[in-house]
C-alpha positions as CSV (number, residue, x, y, z in Angstrom):
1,X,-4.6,15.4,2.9
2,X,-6.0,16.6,5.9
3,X,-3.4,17.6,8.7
4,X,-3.4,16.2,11.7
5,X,-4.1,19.4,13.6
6,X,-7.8,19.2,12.8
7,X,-8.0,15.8,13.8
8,X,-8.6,16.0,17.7
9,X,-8.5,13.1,20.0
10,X,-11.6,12.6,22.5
11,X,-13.2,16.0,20.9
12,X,-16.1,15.2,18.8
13,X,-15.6,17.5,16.1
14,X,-17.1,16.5,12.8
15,X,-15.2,18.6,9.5
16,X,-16.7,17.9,6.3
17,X,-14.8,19.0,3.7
18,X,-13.5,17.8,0.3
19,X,-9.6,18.9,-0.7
20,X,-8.1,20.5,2.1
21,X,-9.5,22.2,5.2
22,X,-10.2,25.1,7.0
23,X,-11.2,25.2,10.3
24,X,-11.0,26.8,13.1
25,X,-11.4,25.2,16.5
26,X,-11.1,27.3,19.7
27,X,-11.9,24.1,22.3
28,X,-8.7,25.0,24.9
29,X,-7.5,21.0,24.8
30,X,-7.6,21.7,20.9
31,X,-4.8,24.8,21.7
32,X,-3.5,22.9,24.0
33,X,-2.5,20.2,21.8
34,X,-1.6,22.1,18.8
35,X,1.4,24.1,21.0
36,X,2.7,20.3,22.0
37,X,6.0,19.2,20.7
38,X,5.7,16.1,18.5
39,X,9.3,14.3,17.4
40,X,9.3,13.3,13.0
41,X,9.0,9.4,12.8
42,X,11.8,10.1,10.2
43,X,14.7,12.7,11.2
44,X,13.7,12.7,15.0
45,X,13.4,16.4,15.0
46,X,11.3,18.2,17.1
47,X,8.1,20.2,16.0
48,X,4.8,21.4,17.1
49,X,1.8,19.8,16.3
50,X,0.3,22.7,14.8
51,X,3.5,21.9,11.6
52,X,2.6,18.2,12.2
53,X,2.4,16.4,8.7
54,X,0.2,12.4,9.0
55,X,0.9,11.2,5.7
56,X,-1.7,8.3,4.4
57,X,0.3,6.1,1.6
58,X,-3.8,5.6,0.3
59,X,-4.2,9.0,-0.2
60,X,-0.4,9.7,-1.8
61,X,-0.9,6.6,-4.4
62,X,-4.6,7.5,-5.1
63,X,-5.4,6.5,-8.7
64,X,-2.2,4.9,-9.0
65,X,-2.0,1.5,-10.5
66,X,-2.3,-1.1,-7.7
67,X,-2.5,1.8,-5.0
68,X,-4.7,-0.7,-2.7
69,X,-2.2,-3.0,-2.5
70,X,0.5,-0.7,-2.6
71,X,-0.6,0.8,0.6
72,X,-0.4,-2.3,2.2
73,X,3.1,-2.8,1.4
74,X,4.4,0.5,2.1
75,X,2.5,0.1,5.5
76,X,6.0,1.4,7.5
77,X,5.6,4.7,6.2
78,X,1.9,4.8,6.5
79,X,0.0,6.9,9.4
80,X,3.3,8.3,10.7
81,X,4.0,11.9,12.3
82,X,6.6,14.0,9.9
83,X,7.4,17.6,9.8
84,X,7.1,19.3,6.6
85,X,10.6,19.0,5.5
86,X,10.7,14.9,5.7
87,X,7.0,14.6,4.8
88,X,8.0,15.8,1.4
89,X,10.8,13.7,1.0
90,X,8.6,10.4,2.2
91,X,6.0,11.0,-0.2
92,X,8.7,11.5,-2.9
93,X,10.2,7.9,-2.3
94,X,6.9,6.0,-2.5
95,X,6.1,7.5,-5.3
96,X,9.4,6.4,-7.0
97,X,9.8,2.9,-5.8
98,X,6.2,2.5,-6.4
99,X,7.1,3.9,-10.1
100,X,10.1,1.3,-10.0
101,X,7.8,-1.8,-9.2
102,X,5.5,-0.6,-11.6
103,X,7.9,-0.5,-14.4
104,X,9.1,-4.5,-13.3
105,X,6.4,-6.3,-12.1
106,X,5.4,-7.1,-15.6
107,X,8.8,-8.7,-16.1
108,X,8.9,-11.2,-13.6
109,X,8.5,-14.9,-15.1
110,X,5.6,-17.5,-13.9
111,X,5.8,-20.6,-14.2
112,X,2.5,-23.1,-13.1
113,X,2.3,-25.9,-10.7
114,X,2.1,-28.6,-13.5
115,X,5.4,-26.9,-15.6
116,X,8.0,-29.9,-15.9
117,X,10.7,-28.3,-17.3
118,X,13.9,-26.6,-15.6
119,X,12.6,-23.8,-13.8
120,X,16.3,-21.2,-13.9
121,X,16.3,-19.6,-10.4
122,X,18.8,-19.6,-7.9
123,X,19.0,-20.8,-4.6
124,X,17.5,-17.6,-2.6
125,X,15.8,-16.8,0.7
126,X,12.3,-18.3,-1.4
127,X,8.6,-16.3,-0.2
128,X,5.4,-18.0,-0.9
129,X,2.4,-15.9,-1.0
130,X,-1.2,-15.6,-2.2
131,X,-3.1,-12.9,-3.6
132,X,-6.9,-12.9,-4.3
133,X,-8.7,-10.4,-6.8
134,X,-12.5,-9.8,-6.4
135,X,-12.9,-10.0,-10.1
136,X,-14.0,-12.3,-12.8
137,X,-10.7,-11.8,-14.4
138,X,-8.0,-14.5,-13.0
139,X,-5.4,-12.7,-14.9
140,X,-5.5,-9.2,-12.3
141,X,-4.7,-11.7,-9.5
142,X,-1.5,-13.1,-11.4
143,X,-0.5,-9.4,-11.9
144,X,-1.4,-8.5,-8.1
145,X,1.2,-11.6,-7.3
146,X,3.5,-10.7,-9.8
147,X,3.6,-7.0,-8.2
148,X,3.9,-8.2,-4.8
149,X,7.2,-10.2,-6.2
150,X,8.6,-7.6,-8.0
151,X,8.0,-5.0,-5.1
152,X,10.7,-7.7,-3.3
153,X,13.1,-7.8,-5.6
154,X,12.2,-11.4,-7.1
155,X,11.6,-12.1,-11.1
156,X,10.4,-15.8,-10.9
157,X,7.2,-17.0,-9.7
158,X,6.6,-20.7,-9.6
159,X,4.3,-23.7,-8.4
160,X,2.0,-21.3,-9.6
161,X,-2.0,-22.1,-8.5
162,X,-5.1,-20.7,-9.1
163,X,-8.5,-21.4,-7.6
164,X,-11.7,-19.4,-7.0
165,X,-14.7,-18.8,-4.9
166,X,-18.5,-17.5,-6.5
167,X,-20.2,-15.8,-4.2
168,X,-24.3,-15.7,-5.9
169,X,-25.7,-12.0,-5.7
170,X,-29.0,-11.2,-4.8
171,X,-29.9,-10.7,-8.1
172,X,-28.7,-14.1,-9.5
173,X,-25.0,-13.0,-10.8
174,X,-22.5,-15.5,-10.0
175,X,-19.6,-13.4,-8.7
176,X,-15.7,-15.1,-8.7
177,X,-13.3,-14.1,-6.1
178,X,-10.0,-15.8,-8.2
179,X,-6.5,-16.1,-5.8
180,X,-3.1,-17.0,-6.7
181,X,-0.8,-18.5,-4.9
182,X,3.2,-19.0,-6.3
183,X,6.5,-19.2,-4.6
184,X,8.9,-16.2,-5.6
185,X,12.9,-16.6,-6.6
186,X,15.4,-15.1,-8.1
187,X,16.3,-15.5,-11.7
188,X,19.9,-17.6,-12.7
């Protein structure tokens, strides 16, 4: 993670680095801003931006399983101002409830669009939604849906679809884009 103190508005200062950084800038504006007071998106406490923490759910839940999608839903955490206390405490909860969705996504229940029988879910504030995989394997988009379900606290997916697009690479590979689309409830 890089802090936000060596990321400077309207300066053009380029850092390469890999890990952590470094630097020292002595631009006045760059002083300047590090001695402001920034207020935690968390506890509302008061802090200078020199302590500032930026926390980036992509870069917390890097390597994780489903840590692209993850980052989109835990998007109200992500690119917010924390002190160091908080920042720590943040980072600790995604990590856990991303652990928790983990460990039920794969028990939530699909059932297709053509399944006849009695589906057993209750009558619940319902959410449909579609997910699409850029892979030839229609089975990663039914587990990216049935993440997205569990992440919400729903165990049933049903009218469950699929469908694809190929997209024909340069070099004559036909590539599938597969999506899913189910509606999520809860189980009876």
């Amino acid at each position: 993670m890089i802090p936000l103190r060596f990321i400077v508005a309207g300066a053009a200062v380029a850092i390469a680095a890999v890990g952590t950084v470094s630097a020292i800038i002595d631009d006045k504006k760059t002083q300047k801003w590090l001695q402001e007071i920034s207020e935690c998106s968390n506890c509302n406490g008061k802090f200078t931006n020199r302590d500032l923490q930026y926390l980036r759910v992509s870069e917390i839940l890097n390597g994780y399983d489903y840590s692209r999608l993850s980052a989109e839903l835990f998007a109200e955490y992500d690119n917010k101002r924390y002190c160091s206390e908080c920042y720590q405490k943040v980072k600790e909860l995604i990590r856990e409830k991303h652990r928790a969705v983990c460990e039920k996504y794969k028990a939530v229940e699909e059932f297709s669009a053509n399944y006849k029988g009695k589906i057993p879910k209750i009558d619940c504030d319902e959410m449909t939604e579609s997910c699409h995989y850029d892979s030839d394997n229609k089975s990663e988009a039914l587990d990216e849906l049935k993440f997205i379900a569990a992440f919400y606290g729903y165990d049933i997916i049903y009218n469950l679809s699929y469908d694809y697009t190929e997209i024909e690479e340069s070099n004559g590979y036909i590539h599938k884009i597969w999506y899913c689309t189910g509606t999520f409830s809860k189980r009876r």
